[in-house]
C-alpha positions in Angstrom: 0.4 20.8 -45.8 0.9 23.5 -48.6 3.0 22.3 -51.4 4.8 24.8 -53.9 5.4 23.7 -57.0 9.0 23.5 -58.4 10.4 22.6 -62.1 13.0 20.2 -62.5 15.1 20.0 -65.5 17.0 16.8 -66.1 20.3 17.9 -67.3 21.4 14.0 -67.2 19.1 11.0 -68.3 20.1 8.8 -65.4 19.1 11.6 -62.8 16.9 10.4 -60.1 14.4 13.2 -59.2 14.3 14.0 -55.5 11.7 11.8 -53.3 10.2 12.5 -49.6 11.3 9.9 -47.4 7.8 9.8 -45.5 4.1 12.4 -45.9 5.6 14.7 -43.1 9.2 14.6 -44.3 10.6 17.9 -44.5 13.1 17.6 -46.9 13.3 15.4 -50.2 16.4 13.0 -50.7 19.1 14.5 -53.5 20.8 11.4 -55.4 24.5 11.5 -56.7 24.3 11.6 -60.6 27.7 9.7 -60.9 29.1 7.0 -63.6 30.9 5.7 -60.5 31.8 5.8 -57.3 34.0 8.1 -55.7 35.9 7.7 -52.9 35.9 11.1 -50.0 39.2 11.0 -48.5 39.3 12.6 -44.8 39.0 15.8 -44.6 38.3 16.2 -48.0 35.7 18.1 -49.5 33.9 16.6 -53.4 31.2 18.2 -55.6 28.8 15.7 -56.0 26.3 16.3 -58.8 23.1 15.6 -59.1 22.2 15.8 -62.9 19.3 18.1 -62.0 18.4 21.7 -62.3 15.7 23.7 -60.7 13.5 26.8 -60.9 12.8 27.5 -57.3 9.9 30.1 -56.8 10.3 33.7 -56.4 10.2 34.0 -52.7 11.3 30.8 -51.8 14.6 29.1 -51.1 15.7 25.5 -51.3 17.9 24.5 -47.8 20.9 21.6 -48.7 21.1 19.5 -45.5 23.1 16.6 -44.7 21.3 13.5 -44.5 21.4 12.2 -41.1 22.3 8.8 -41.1 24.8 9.4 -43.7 26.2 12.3 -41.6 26.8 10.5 -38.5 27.6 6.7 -39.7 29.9 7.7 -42.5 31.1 11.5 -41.4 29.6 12.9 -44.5 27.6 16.4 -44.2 27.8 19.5 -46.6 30.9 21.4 -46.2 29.2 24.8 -45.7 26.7 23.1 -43.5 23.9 24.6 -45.2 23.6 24.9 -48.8 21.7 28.0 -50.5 20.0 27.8 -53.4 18.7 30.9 -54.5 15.5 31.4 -56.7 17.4 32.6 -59.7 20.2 30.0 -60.3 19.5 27.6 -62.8 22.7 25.9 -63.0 23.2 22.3 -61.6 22.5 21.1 -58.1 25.7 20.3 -56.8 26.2 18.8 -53.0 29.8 19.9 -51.5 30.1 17.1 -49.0 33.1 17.1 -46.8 34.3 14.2 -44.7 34.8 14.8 -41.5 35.6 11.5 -40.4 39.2 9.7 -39.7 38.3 7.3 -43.0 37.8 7.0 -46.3 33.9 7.4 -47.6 33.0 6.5 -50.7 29.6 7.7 -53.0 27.8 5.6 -55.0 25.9 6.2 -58.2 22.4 6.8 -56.9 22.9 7.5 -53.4 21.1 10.2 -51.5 23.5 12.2 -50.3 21.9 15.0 -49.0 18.0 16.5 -48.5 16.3 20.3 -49.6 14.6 22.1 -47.7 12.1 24.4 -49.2 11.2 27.7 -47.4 9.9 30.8 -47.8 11.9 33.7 -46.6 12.2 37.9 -46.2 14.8 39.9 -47.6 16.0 42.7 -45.5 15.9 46.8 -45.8 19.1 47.4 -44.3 19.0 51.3 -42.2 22.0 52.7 -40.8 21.2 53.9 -37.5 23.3 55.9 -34.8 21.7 53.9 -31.7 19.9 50.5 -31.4 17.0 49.4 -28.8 17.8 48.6 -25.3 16.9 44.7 -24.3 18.2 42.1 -21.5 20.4 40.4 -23.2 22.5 43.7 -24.7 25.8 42.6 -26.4 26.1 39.5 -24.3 27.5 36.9 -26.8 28.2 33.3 -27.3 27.3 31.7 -23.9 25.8 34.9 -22.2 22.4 33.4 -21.8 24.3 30.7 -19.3 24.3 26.9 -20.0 21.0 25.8 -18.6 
C-alpha cells in the first residue's frame, strides 16, 4: 500500500491526530477538539473542529466522510456529504455534521466524528466545443440506464 506523507500542525494541545481504524482502512478517524459536548439538534447543522491543520500534497486531496456507525445509529453525516479539502488550505479542519435524524445528537470531546480520505486526482482543461461524441446512453438521465 503506498503511503503519502502529510504534515499535521496542532493548532490545539488536546488535538488527537487522526488514526486508521484497521491496516486496510481507507480512511483515518477525525476527533472533535471540543471543551465540551455539544448537543446537534434535528436538522441542525454544527462545525465541529478538530484542532488540526494540514498540508495535503500537491496533487492530492483529502475526502471528509461520515463515519458509518455514527451516521446510521445517531443520524450524523457531513452536511455537504463530502468534504473537500484542497491541497492549498491551511486553515483548520472543520467537520460540518448535520443531523438528519428526528432527535437530539450530542458530540463529545474526543469523538471521531468523521474519516479522510486521501486521493489523488486530475484537474480538467475545460474546451468549448460545438458538438460532443455520439454513445448509447446520449442525454438519457437520472434512471435511463433502467433499475436492474
Amino acid at each position: 500500500m503506498t503511503k503519502v506523507p502529510v504534515k499535521i500542525k496542532k493548532l490545539k494541545q488536546n488535538a488527537i491526530l487522526p488514526k486508521y481504524g484497521s491496516a486496510q482502512a481507507a480512511g483515518a478517524d477525525l476527533y472533535a477538539c471540543m471543551d465540551e459536548a455539544v448537543t446537534i439538534e434535528p436538522g441542525e447543522t454544527y462545525l465541529v473542529p478538530t484542532g488540526l491543520a494540514m498540508e495535503i500534497p500537491e496533487g492530492y486531496v483529502g475526502l471528509i466522510y461520515a463515519r458509518s456507525g455514527l451516521a446510521t445509529k445517531a443520524g450524523l453525516a457531513p452536511a455537504n456529504k463530502v468534504g473537500v479539502i484542497d491541497s492549498d488550505y491551511r486553515g483548520e479542519i472543520m467537520v460540518s455534521l448535520h443531523n438528519h435524524s428526528d432527535k437530539p445528537a450530542a458530540i463529545t470531546a474526543e469523538e471521531r466524528v468523521a474519516q479522510i480520505v486521501f486521493t489523488p486526482y486530475v484537474a480538467a482543461d475545460f474546451a468549448v466545443v460545438d458538438e460532443l461524441s455520439d454513445t448509447n446512453r446520449g442525454a438519457g438521465g437520472f434512471g435511463s440506464t433502467g433499475k436492474k
